[in-house]
N, C-alpha and C positions, 0 to 999 in steps of 0.2 A: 086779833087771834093770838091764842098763847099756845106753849108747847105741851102743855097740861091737859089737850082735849086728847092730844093723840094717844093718850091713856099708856105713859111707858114708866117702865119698873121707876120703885123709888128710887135707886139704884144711880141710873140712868138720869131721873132727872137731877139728882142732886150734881151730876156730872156737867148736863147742859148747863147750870146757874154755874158751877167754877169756874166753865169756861167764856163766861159773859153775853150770853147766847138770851135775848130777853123776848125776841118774836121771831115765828121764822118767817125764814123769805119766802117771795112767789114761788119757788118750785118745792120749797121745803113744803108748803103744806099743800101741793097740789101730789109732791112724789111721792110723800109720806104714808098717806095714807093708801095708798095705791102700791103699795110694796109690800107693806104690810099685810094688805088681802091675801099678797101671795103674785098679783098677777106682773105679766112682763110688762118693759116699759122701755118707749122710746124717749130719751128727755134732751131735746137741744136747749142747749145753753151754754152762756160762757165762761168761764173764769171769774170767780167771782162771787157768781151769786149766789152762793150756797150749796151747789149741788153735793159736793162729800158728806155733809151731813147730811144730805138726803138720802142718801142709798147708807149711810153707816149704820145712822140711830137706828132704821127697821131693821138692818142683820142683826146689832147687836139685841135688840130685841126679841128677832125671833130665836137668838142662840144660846140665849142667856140659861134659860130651860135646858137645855137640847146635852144630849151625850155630849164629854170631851173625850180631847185628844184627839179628835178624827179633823179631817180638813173638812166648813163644812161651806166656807163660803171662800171663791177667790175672785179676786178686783186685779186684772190685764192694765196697763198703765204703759205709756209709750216712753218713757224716761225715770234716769234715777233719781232724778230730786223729785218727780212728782210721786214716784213710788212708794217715796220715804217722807214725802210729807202726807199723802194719804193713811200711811202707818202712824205717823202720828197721830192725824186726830182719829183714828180707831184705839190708840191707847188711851187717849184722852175721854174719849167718850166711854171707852168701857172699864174705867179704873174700877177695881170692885169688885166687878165681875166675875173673875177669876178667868176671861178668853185670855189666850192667847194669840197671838199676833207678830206677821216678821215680813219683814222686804227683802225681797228676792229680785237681784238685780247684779250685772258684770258689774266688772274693772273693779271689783273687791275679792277677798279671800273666799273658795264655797264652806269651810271647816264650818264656821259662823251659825250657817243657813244648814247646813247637814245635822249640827247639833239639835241646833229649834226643831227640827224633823224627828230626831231621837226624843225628846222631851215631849212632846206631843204638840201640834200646834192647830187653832180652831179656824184663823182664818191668813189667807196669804195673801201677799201685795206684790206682783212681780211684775216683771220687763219681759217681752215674750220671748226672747235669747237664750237668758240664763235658766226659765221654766221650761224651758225644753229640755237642755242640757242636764236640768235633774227628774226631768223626765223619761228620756232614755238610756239616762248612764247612770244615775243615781236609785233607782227603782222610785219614785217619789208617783203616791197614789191619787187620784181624783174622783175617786169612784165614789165615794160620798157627799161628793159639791153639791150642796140644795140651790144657792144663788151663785150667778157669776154675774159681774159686773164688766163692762169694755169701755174704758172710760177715755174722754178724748180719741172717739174713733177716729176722729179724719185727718189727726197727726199720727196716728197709727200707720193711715192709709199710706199718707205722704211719705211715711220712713220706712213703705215697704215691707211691713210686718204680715200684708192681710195673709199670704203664704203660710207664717207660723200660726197665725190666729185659726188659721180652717185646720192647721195639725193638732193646736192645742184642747180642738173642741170635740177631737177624737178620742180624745184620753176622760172625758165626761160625760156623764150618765146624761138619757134623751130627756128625760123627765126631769126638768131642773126650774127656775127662774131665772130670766137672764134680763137684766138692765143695761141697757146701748145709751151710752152718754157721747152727743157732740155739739162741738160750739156750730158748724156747718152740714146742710145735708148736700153735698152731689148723689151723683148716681149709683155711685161705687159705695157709700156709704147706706145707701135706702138698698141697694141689695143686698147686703150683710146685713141690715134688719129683719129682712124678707126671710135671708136663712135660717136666722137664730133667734127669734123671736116670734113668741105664739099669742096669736090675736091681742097685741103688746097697747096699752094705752100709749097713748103721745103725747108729750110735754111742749110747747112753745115758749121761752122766758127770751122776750124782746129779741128775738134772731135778726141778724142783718142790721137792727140798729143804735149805732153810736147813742151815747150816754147824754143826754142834756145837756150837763154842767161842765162839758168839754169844749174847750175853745180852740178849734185849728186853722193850723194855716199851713200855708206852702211858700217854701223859700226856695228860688229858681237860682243856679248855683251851676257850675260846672262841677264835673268829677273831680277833678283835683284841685279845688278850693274847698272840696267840703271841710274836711281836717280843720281849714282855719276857720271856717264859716260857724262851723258848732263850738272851737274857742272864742268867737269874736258873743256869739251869743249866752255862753254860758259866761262871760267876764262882764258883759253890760248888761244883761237881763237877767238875773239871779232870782231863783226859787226858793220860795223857803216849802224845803223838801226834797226828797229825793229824785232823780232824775234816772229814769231808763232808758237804754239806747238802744236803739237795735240793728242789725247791718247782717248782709247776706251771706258772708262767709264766715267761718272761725278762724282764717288769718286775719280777716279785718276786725276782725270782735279783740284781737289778741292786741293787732299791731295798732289801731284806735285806743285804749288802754291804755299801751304805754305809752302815746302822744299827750294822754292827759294826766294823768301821772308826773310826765316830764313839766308839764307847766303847771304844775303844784297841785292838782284837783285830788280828791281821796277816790279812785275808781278803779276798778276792780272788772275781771272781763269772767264773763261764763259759758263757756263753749267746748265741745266735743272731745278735743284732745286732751283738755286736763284732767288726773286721776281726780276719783272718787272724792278725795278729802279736801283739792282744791276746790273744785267746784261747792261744795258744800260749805268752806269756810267763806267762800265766795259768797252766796246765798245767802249765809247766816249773817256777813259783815253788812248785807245789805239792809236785810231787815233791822238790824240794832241800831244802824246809822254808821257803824266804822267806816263805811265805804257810804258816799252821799251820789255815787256815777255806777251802775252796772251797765258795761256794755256786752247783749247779749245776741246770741241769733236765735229765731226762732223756736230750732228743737229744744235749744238746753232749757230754753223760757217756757216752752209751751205749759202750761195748768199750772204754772207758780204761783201761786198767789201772793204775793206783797202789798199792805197796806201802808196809806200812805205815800201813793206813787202822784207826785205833784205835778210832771211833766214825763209825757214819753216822746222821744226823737226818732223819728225813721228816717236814719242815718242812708240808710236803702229802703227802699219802696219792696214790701213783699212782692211776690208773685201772683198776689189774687186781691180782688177788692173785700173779700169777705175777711180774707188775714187783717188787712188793714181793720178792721171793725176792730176785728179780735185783741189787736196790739194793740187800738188804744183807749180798749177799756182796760185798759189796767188802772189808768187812774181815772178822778172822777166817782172814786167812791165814795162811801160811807154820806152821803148829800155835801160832799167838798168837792170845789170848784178844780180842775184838773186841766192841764194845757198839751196837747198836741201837737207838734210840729213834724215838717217832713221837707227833704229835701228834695226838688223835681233836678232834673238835667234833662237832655233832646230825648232821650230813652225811652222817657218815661211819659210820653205823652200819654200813650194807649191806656199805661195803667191808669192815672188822674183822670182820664172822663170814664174812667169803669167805675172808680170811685166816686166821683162825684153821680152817676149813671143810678147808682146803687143807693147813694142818700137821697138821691132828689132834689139836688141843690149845689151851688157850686161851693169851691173853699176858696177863700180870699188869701190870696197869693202877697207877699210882703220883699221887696226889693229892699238890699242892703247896698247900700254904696261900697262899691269894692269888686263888689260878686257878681257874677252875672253867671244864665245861661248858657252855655256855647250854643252855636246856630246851626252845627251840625253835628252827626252823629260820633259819639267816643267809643264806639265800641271799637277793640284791636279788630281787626281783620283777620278771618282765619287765615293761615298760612296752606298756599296749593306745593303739592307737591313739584319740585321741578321737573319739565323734564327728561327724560331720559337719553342721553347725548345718541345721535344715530352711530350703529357699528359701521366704519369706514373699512375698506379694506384696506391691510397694512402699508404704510407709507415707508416708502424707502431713501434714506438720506443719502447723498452723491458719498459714493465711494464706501456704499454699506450695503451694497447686494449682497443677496444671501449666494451661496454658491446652490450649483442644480444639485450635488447630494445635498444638502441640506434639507432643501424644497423636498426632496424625494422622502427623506428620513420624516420628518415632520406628516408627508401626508401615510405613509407607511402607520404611524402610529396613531394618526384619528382611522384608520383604514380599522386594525386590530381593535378599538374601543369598539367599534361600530359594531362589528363581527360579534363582539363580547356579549354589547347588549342584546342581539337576536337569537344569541343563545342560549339566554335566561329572561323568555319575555315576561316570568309571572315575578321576578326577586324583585322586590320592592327597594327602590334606590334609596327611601328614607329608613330605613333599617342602622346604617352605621352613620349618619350623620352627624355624629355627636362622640362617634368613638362604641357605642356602646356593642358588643359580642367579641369582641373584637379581642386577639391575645396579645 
């Protein structure tokens, strides 16, 4: 099948041949044409396989014709690299055209995104944050969306967005087209299809399973030998390629970095706290090769696409056996051979047979001499509060009796407090706790 049946401007196709595009994938020619009708669309799938282009080429299609200057399509994006790389290949795909196109997303300047809004702009790629924020503060209109797109629903879900997702859909006309892209369905996610989506076709591209030409294993390791364990292997078992890392936090994604960094390796970390232009230099050093090690977590990763990904390491075991699918079909593409490894500790028993639960089959676990398991559990211990010494009644040291006025004067004045308070039973004792009325 080629891209020529799907009957798109000349325009457009001369765009797909610059960008090396010579067949499309299973969902491109299942979504394709199923967009273009016009009708909604459920599509799981993962990273990877084509989906952007599938939901692009029909907008820009249908908008190629269509009045400008109005917004007519917007694509929801759970992250700013994914937001700016789907801006991408919208510019790419509609060079010529004469759309317009911009990412909308924090921890950048909004002047930028205010101006594209003054100049007229056709289609938007935002973070559902900052679309809000120029939603109710910036006057910015959506009253002309013909399509909207929600792409990577189920890291949307995870980061908590569905909230802004149900306000953003307030601001759009009822009569629209909407496309729901996820690599996973739970339940939370098949009910926001349910909401926003009208008698929607559904897409299936290989959900739930790992790539063929992926080779994994399991390295049993205590928590504080991993550090060495992923040097010991990245120094004797070298890839020709690049290597993805991934780990649960963005102190570890940071403070991993610099461990390999420190013994020579070119790696670079991608995660939450660093501004806008780190992160993206990050990305970019990754995809050119300056950087041959990204260590990343989940969100900043999620719908990146990098080819070329030789080995990916789950430095941490996600939290769900469907993440794990997810993280290690990053490589394993284009029909090259890709290597998967992951590290277990006691922790992580539950997760490994979900995973293994989930493929059907076991993973062949690989012992390095040095490392081992621990035999019991590393998690800290929560900390219980202590506690609370009993009130004793006052103790008296030899030759430190209180005299009886004393005793008398002391009870005299809990006497008078006492009085105070039942003489003002409604004043609220938290009123001046802070100092505040007060002259």
């Amino acid at each position: 099948m080629s891209f020529k049946q799907f009957g798109f401007k000349s325009q457009i196709t001369n765009n797909i041949n610059n960008c090396g595009y010579e067949h499309p994938t299973p969902i491109q020619e299942e979504a394709i044409p199923k967009v273009m009708a016009g009708k909604d669309l459920l599509g799981l799938a993962q990273t990877g396989t084509g989906k952007t282009a599938a939901f692009a080429l029909p907008i820009i299609q249908q908008l190629i014709d269509a009045p400008r200057g109005k917004i007519r399509a917007l694509v929801v994006a759970p992250t700013r690299e994914l937001a700016e790389q789907i801006n991408q290949s919208f510019i790419e795909l509609a060079k010529g055209t004469g759309l317009r196109t911009v990412a909308i997303y924090g921890g950048v300047g909004k002047k930028p995104q205010l101006d594209a809004f003054q100049r007229g702009v056709d289609i938007i790629i935002a973070c559902p944050g900052r679309l809000l924020d120029h939603l109710n503060n910036h006057g910015l209109k959506l009253d002309k969306v013909d399509t909207l797109v929600l792409d990577e629903a189920d890291q949307m879900f995870d980061m908590g967005f569905f909230p802004d997702i149900r306000r953003i859909l307030k601001h759009l006309p009822r009569k629209r087209q909407t496309l729901l892209f996820s690599a996973t369905m739970p339940a939370d996610i098949r009910k926001l299809a349910d909401e926003t989506l009208t008698n929607p076709e559904e897409i299936r591209i290989k959900l739930e399973q790992p790539l063929d030409l992926i080779s994994q294993a399991l390295y049993p390791v205590s928590k504080r030998q991993k550090s060495a364990l992923l040097l010991h292997i990245l120094k004797k078992e070298p890839t020709e390629g690049s290597t993805l890392v991934f780990t649960r936090t963005k102190y570890g994604a940071k403070n991993l970095a610099k461990k390999l960094i420190k013994a020579g390796f070119s790696a670079s970390a991608l995660q939450g706290n660093m501004s806008q232009n780190q992160r993206q230099n990050a990305l970019n050093g990754f995809r050119d090769g300056t950087f041959s090690i990204l260590v990343a977590t989940d969100i900043a990763a999620r719908g990146i696409d990098v080819s070329l990904v030789a080995q990916v390491v789950n430095f941490d075991l996600p939290s769900t056996a469907e993440a794990y699918t997810h993280r290690i079909g990053r490589t394993g593409r284009a029909k090259r051979s890709g290597r998967a490894i992951s590290f277990i500790c006691f922790d992580d028993k539950a997760m490994v047979k979900a995973i293994e639960r989930l493929q059907g089959k076991s993973i062949k676990r690989i012992n390095v001499d040095g490392f081992a398991m621990a035999e019991e559990s590393e998690e800290t211990p929560k900390q219980t509060r202590r506690p609370a010494r009993p009130q004793h009644k006052s103790k008296k040291k030899l030759g430190q009796r209180r005299s009886s006025g004393q005793q008398q004067k002391r009870s005299d004045t809990k006497g008078k407090a006492k009085a105070k308070t039942k003489t003002n039973p409604n004043k609220s004792s938290s009123g001046n706790i802070f100092g505040l009325g007060q002259k």
